[in-house]
Residue frames as qw, qx, qy, qz and C-alpha x, y, z in Angstrom:
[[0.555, -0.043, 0.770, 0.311, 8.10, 27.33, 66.78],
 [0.401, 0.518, -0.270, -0.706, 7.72, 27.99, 62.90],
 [0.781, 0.393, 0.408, -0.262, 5.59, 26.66, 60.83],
 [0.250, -0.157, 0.782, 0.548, 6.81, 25.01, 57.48],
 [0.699, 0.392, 0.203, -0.562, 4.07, 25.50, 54.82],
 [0.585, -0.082, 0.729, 0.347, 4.39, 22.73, 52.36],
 [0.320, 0.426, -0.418, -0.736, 4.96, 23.61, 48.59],
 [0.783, 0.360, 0.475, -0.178, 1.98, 21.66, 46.62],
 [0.255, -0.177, 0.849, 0.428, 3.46, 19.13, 43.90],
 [0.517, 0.488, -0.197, -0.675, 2.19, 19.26, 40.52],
 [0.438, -0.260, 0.826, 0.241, 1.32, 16.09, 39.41],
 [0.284, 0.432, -0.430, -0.740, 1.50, 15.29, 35.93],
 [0.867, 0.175, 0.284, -0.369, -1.56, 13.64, 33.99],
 [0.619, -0.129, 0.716, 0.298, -0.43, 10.04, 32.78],
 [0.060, 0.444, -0.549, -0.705, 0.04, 10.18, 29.21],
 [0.792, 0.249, 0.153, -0.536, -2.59, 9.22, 26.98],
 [0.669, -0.310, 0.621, 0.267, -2.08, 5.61, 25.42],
 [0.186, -0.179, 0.694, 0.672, -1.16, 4.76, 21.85],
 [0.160, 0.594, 0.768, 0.177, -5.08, 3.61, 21.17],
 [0.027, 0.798, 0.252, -0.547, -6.30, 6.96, 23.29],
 [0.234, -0.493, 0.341, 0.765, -3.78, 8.74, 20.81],
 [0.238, 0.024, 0.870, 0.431, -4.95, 7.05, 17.76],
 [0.056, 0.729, 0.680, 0.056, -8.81, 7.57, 18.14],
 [0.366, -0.628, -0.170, 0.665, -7.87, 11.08, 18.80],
 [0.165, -0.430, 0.532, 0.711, -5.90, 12.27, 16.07],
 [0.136, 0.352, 0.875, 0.302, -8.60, 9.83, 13.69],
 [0.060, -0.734, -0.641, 0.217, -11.65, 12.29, 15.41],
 [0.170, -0.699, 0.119, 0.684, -9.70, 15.63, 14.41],
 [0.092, -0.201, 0.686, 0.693, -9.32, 14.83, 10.98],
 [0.579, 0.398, 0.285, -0.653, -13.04, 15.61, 9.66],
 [0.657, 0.330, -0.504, -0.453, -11.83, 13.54, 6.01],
 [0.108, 0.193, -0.858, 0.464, -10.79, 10.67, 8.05],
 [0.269, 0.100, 0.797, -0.532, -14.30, 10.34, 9.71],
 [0.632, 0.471, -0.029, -0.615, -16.47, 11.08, 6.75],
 [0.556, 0.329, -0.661, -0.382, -14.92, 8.06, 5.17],
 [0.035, -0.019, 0.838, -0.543, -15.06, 6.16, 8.26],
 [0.583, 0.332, 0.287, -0.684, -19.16, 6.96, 7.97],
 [0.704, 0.458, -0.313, -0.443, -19.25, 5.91, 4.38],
 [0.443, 0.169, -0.864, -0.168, -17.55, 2.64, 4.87],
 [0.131, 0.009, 0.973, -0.188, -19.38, 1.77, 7.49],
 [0.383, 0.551, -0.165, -0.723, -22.30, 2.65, 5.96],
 [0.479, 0.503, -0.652, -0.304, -21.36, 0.62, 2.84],
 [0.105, 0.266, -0.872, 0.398, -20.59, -2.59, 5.13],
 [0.522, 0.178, 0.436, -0.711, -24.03, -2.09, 6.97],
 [0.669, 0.396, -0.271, -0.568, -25.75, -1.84, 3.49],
 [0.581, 0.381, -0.654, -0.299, -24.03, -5.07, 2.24],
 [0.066, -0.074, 0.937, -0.336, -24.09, -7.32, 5.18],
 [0.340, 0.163, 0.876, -0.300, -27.55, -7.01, 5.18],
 [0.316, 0.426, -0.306, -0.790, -28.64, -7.01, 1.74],
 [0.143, -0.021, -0.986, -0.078, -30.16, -9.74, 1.34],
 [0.044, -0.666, -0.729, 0.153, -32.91, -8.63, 3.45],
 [0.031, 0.630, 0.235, -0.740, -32.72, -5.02, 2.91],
 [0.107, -0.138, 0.655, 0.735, -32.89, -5.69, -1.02],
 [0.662, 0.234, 0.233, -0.673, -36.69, -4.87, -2.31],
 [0.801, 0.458, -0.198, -0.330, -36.04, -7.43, -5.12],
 [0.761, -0.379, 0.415, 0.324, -34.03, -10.43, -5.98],
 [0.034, 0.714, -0.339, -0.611, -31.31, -9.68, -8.12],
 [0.255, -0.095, 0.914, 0.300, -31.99, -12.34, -10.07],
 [0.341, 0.529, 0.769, -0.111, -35.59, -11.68, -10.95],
 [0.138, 0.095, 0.484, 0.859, -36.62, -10.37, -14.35],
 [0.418, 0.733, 0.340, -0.416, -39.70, -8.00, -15.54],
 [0.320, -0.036, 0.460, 0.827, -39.44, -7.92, -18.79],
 [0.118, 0.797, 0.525, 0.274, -42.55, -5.36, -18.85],
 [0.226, -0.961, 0.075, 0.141, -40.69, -2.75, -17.34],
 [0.817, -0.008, 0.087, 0.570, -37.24, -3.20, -18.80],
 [0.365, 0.327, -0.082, 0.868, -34.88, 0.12, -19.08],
 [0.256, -0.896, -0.319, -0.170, -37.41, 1.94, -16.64],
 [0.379, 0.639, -0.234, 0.627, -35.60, 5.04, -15.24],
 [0.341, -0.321, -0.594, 0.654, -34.49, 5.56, -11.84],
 [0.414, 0.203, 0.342, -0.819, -37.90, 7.27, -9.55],
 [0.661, -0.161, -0.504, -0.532, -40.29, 4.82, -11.22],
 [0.407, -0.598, 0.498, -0.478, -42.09, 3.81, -9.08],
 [0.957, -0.205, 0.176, 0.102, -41.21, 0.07, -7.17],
 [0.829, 0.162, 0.026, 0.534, -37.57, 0.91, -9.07],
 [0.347, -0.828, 0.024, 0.440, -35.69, 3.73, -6.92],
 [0.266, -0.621, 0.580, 0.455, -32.84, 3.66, -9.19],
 [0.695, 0.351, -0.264, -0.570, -34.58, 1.70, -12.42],
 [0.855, -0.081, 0.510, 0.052, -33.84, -1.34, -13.76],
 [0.304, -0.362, 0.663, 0.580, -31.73, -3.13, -16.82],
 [0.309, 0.325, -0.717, -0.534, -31.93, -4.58, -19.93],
 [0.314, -0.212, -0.921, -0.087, -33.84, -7.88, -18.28],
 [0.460, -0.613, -0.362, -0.530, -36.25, -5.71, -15.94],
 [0.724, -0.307, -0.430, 0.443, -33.76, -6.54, -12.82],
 [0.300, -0.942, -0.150, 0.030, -34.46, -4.08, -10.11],
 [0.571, 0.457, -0.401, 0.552, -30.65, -2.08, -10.17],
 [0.472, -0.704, 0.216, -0.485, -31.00, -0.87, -6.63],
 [0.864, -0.380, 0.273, -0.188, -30.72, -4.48, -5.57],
 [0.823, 0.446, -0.078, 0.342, -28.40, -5.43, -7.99],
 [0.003, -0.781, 0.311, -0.542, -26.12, -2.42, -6.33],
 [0.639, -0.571, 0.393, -0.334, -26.48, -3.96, -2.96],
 [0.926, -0.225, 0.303, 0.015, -25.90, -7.31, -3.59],
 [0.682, 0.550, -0.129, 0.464, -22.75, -6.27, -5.99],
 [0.057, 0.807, -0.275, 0.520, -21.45, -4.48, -3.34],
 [0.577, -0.579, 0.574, -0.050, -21.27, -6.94, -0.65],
 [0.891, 0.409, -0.069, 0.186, -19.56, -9.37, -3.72],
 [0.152, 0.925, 0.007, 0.348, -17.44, -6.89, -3.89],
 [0.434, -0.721, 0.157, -0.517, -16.84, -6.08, -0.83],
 [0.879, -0.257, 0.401, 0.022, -16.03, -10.02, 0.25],
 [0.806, 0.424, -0.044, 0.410, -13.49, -10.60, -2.78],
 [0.171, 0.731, -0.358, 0.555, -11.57, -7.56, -1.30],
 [0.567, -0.625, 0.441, -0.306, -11.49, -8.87, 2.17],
 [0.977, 0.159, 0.101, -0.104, -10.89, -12.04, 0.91],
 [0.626, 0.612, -0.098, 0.474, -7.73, -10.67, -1.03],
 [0.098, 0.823, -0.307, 0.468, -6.49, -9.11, 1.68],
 [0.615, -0.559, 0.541, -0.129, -6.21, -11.66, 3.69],
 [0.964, -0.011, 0.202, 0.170, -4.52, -13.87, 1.60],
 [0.462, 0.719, -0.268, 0.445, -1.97, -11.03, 0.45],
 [0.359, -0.744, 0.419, -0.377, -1.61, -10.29, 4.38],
 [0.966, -0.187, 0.164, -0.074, -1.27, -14.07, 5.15],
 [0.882, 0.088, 0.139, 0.442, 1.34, -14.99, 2.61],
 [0.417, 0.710, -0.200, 0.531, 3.49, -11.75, 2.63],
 [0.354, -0.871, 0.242, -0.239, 3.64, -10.58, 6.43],
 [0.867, -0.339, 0.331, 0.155, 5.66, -14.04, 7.37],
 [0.837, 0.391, 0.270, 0.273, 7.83, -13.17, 4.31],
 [0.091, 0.866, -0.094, 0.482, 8.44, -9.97, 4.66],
 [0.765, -0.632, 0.113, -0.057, 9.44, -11.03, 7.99],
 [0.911, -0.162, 0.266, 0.273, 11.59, -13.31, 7.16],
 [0.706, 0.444, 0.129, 0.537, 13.41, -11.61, 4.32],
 [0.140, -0.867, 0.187, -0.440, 14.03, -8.28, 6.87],
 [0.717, -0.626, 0.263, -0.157, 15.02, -10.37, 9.77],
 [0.874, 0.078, 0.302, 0.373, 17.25, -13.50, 7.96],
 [0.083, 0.670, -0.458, -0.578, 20.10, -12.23, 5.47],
 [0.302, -0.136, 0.934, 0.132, 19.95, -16.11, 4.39],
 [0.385, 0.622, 0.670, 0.128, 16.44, -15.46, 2.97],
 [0.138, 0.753, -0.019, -0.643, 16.67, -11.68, 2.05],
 [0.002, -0.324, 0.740, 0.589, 18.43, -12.79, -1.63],
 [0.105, 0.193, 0.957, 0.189, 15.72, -15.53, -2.16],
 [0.214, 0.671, 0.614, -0.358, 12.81, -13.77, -0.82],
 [0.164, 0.709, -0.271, -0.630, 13.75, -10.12, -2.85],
 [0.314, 0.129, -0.733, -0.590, 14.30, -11.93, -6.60],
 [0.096, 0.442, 0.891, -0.041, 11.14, -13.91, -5.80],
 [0.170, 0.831, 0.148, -0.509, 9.12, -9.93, -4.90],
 [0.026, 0.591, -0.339, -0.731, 11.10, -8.45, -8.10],
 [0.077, 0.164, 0.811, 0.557, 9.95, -11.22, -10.29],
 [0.057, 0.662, 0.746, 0.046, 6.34, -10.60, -9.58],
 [0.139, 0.846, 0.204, -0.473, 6.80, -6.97, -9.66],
 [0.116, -0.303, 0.482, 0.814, 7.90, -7.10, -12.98],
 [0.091, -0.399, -0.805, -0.429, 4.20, -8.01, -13.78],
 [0.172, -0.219, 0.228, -0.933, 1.89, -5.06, -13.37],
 [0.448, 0.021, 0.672, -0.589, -1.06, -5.93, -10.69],
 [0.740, 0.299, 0.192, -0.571, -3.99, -6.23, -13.01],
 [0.465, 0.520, -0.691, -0.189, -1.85, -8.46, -15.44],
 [0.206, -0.436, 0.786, -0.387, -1.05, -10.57, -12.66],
 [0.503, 0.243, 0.682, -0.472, -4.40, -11.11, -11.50],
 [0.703, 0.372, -0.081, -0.601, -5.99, -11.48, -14.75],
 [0.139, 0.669, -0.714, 0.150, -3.71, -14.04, -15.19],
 [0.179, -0.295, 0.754, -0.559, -4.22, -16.20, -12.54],
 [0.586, 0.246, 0.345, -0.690, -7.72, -15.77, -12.42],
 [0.831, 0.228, -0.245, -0.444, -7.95, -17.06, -16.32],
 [0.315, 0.351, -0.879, 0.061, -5.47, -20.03, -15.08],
 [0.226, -0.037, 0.790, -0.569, -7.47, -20.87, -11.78],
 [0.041, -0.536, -0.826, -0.170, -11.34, -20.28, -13.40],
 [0.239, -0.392, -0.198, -0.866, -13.86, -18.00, -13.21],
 [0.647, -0.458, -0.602, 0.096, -15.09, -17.68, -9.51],
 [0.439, -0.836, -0.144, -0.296, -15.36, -15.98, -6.42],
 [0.886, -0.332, 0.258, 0.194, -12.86, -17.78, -4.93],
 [0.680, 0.021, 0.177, 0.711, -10.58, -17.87, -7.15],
 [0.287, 0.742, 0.009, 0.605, -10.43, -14.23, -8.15],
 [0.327, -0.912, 0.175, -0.176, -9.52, -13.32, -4.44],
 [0.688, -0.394, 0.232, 0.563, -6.76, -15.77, -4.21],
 [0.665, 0.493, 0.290, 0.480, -5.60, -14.33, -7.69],
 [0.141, 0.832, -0.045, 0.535, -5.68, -10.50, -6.82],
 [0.567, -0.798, 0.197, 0.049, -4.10, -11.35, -3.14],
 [0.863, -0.091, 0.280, 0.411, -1.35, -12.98, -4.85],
 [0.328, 0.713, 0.283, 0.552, -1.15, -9.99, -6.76],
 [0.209, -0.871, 0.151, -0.419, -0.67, -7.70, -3.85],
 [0.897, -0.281, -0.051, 0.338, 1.97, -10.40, -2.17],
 [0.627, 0.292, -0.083, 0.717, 5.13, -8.32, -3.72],
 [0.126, -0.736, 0.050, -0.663, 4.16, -4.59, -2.64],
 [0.672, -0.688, -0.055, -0.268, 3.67, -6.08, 0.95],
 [0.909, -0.209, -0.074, 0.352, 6.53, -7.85, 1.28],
 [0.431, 0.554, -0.087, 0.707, 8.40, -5.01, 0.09],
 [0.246, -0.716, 0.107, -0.644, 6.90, -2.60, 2.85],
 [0.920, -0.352, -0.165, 0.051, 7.48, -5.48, 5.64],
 [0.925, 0.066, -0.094, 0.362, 10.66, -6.00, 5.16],
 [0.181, 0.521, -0.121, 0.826, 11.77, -2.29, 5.17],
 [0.580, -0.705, 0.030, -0.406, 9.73, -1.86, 8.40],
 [0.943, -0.330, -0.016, 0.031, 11.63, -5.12, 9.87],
 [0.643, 0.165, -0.228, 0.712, 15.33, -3.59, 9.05],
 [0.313, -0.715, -0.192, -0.595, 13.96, -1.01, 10.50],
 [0.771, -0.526, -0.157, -0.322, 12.93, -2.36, 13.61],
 [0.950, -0.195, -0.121, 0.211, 16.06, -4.60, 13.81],
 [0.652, 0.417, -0.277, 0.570, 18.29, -2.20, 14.05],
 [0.328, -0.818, 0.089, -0.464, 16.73, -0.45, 16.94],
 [0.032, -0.528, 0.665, -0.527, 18.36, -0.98, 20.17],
 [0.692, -0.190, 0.394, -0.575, 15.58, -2.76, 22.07],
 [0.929, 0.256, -0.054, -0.261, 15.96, -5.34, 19.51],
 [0.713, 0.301, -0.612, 0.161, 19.57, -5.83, 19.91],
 [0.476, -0.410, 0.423, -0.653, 18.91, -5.55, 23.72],
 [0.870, -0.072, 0.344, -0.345, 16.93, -8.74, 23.63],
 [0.849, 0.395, -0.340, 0.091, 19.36, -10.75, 21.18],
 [0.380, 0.536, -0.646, 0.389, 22.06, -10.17, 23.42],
 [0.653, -0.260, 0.537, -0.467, 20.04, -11.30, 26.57],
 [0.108, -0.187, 0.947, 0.237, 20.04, -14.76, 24.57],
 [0.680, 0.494, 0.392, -0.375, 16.00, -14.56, 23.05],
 [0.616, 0.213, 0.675, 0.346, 15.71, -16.78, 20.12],
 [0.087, 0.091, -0.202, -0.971, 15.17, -15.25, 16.85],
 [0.326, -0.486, -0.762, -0.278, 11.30, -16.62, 17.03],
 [0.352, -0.636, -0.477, 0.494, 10.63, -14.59, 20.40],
 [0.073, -0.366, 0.048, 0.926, 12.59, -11.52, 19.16],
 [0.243, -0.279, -0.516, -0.773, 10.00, -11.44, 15.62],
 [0.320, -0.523, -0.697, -0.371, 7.05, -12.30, 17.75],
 [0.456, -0.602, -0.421, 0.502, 7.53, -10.42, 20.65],
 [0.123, -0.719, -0.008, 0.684, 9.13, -7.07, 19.29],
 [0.123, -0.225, 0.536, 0.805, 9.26, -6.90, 15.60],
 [0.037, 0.284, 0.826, 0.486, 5.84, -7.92, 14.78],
 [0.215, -0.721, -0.540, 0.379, 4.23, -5.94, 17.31],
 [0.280, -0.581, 0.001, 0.764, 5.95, -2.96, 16.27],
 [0.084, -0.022, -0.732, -0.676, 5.31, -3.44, 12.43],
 [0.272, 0.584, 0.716, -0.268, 1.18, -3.79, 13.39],
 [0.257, 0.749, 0.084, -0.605, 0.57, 0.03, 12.57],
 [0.021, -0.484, 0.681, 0.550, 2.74, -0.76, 8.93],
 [0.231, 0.106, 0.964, -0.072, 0.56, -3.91, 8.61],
 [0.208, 0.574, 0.732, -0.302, -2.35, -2.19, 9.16],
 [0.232, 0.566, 0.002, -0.791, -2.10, 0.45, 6.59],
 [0.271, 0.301, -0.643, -0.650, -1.51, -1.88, 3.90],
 [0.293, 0.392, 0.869, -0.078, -4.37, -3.84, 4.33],
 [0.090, 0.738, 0.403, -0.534, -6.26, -0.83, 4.22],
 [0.376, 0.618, -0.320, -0.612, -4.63, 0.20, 0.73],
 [0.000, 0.064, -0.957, -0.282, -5.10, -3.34, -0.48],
 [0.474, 0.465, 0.669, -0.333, -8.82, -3.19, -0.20],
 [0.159, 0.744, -0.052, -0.647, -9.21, -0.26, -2.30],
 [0.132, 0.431, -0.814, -0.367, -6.61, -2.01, -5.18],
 [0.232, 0.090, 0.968, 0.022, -8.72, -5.56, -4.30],
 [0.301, 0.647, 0.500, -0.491, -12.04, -3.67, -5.16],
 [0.473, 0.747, -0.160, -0.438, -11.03, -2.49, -8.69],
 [0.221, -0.372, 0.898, 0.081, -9.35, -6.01, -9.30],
 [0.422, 0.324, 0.813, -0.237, -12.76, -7.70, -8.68],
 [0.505, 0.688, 0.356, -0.381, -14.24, -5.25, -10.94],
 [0.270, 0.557, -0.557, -0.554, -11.90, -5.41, -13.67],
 [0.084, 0.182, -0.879, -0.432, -11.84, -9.15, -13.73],
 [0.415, 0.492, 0.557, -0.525, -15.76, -9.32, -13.37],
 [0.314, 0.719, -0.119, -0.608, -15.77, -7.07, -16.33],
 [0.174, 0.586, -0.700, -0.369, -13.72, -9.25, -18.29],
 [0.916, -0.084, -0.268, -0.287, -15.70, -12.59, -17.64],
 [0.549, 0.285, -0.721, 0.313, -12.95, -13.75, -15.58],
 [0.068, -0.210, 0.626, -0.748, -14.49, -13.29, -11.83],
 [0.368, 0.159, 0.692, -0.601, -18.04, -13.50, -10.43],
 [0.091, 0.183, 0.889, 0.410, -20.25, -15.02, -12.79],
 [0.585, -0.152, -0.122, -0.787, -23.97, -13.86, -14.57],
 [0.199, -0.727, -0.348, -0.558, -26.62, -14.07, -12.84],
 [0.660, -0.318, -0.330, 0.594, -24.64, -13.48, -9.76],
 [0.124, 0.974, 0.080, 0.170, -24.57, -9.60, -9.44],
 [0.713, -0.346, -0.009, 0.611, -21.39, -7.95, -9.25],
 [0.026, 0.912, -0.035, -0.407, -20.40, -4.58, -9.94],
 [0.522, -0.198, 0.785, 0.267, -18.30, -5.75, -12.77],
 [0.253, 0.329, 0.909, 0.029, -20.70, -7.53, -14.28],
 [0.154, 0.710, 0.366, -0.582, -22.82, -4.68, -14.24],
 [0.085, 0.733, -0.324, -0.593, -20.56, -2.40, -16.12],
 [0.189, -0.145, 0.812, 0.533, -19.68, -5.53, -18.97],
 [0.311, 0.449, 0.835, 0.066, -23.58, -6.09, -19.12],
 [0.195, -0.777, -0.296, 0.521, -24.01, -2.35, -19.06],
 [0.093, -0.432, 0.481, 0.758, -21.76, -0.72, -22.16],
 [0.282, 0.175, 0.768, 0.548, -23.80, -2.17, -24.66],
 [0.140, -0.897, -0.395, -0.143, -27.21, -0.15, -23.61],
 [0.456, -0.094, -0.170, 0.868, -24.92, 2.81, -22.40],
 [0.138, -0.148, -0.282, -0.938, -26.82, 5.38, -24.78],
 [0.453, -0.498, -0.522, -0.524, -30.32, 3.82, -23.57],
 [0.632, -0.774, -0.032, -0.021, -29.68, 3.59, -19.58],
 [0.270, 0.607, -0.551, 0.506, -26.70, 5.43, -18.83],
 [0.519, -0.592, 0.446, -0.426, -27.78, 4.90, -15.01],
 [0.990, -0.140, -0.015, -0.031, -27.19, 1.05, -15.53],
 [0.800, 0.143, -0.255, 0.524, -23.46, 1.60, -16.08],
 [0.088, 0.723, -0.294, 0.619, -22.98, 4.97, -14.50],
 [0.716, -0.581, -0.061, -0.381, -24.54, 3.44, -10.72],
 [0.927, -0.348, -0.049, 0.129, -22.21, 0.98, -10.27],
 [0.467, 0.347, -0.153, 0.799, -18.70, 2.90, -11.64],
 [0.217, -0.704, 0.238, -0.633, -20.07, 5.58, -8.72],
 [0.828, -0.492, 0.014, -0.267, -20.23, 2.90, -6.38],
 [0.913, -0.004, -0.156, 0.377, -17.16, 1.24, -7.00],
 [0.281, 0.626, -0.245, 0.685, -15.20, 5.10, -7.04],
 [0.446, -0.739, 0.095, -0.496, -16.99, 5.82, -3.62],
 [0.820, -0.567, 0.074, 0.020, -15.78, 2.60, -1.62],
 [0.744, 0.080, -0.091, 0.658, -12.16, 2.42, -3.46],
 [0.106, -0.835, -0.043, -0.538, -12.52, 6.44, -2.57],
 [0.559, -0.739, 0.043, -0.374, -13.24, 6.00, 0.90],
 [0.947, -0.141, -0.087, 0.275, -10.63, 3.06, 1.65],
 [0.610, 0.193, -0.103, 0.761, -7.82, 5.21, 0.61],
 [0.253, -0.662, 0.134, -0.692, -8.84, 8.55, 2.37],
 [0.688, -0.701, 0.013, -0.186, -9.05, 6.32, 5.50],
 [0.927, 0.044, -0.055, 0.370, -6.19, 4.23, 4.70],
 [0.234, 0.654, -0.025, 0.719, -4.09, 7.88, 4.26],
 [0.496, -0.682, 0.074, -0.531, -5.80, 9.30, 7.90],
 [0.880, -0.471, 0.045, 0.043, -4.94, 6.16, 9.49],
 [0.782, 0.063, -0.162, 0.599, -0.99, 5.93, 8.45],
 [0.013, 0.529, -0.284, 0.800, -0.74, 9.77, 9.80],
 [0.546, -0.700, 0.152, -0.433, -2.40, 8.73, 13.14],
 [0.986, -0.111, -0.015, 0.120, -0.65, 5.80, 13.36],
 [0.432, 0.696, -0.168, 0.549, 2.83, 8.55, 12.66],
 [0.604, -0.610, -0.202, 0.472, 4.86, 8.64, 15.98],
 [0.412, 0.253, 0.347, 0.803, 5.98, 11.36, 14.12],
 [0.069, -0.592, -0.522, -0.610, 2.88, 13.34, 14.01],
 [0.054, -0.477, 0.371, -0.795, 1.78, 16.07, 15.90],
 [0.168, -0.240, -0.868, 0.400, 0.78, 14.90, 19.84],
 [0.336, -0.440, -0.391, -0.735, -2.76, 16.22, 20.31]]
């Protein structure tokens, strides 16, 4: 009787998922993680500044005013009132830092359901689109400055002011994702099974639109972070003796020639985190490319 040797089956490894993919492609990209470091970093720094601040920013020496950064007790010197800029830095950065998060969710709030709606409805597309075109016929900072001097001078109100400002751009990029989406098959798959049009956006169009979502947050910090500091600058945001990076720079231009480091410190600080936002923000919409190369 003859033997039958069996031919060994090759079986193929399960395909990594979409996250696996994601974190992947993110680790390969060496600019991509260096900003990734530096915001979190940044984040660290400002969450716990309060306690990691040697000084309050609020407290004056006025025997040591303009002292240069490496004196010692003042790493980084101090101002015009003898306030310690190191700490000033920190606590201007998590300001900062919370107006932009602030702004981005209320740009993400009131655009994503709009953008939605004006991709998905034809019945709103006309209403929603000359609503977006009016406000983009006012450039961003205009907007917000705007706003801001209508609303008041506040925390608060400068993040609704500069999310409302970033409402048009989003809706714009929604809505193109969501014809998009709706024309795929899968989507008229499930219309023709009889799913409402509430099921079909929250089941398959918003899910699919995440990765779209999620870049523009990510390039709305950046944009919300040089908002704060413009209308800071302008007396229209976070108020003295509040520290804000802003603030800094408005208190900062007048001694320029005697402490450059009071206005240079905080224009490097503000480049580095609107820097880093967009280098990640960039890294993440290529990993987030179904497009892009499989790794």
């Amino acid at each position: 009787m003859s033997v039958v040797e069996a031919t060994p089956v090759t079986v193929a490894a399960p395909e990594p998922g979409r996250g696996v993919r994601l974190v992947r492609r993110l680790l390969h990209n060496p600019l991509a993680m260096t900003s990734l470091v530096v915001l979190l970093v940044a984040v660290v720094v400002a969450v716990a500044s309060p306690w990691l601040a040697p000084y309050s920013p609020e407290q004056t020496d006025f025997s040591h005013t303009f002292s240069p950064p490496g004196t010692p007790g003042h790493l980084l010197g101090t101002d015009d009132l003898g306030r310690d800029v190191l700490s000033r830095l920190m606590l201007g950065a998590r300001a900062s830092l919370e107006v932009a998060l602030l702004a981005m969710a209320t740009a993400m709030v009131v655009a994503v359901p709009l953008g939605l709606a004006a991709g998905y409805f034809r019945r709103w597309d006309a209403v929603i689109s000359r609503f977006t075109d009016l406000l983009l016929a006012f450039p961003f900072l205009i907007l917000a400055v705007g706003l801001a001097a209508i609303r008041g001078a506040s925390l608060g109100n400068a993040a609704i002011a500069i999310g409302i400002a970033q409402v048009p751009s989003v809706i714009r990029v929604v809505r193109s994702d969501t014809l998009h989406l709706k024309s795929l098959d899968f989507v008229a798959a499930s219309i023709a099974d009889g799913a409402g049009d509430l099921w079909v956006l929250g089941r398959h169009v918003l899910p699919n639109a995440t990765s779209v979502i999620l870049v523009q947050a990510t390039v709305a910090l950046p944009a919300a972070i040089l908002g704060e500091a413009v209308l800071s600058f302008l007396g229209l945001g976070i108020q003295p003796p509040s520290p804000s990076l802003g603030t800094m720079l408005a208190t900062a231009q007048q001694f320029a020639a005697r402490a450059p480091w009071a206005a240079v410190l905080p224009g490097v600080v503000i480049m580095v985190l609107a820097l880093a936002f967009n280098v990640f923000g960039d890294a993440l919409r290529d990993a987030l490319d179904p497009r892009g190369s499989r790794r």
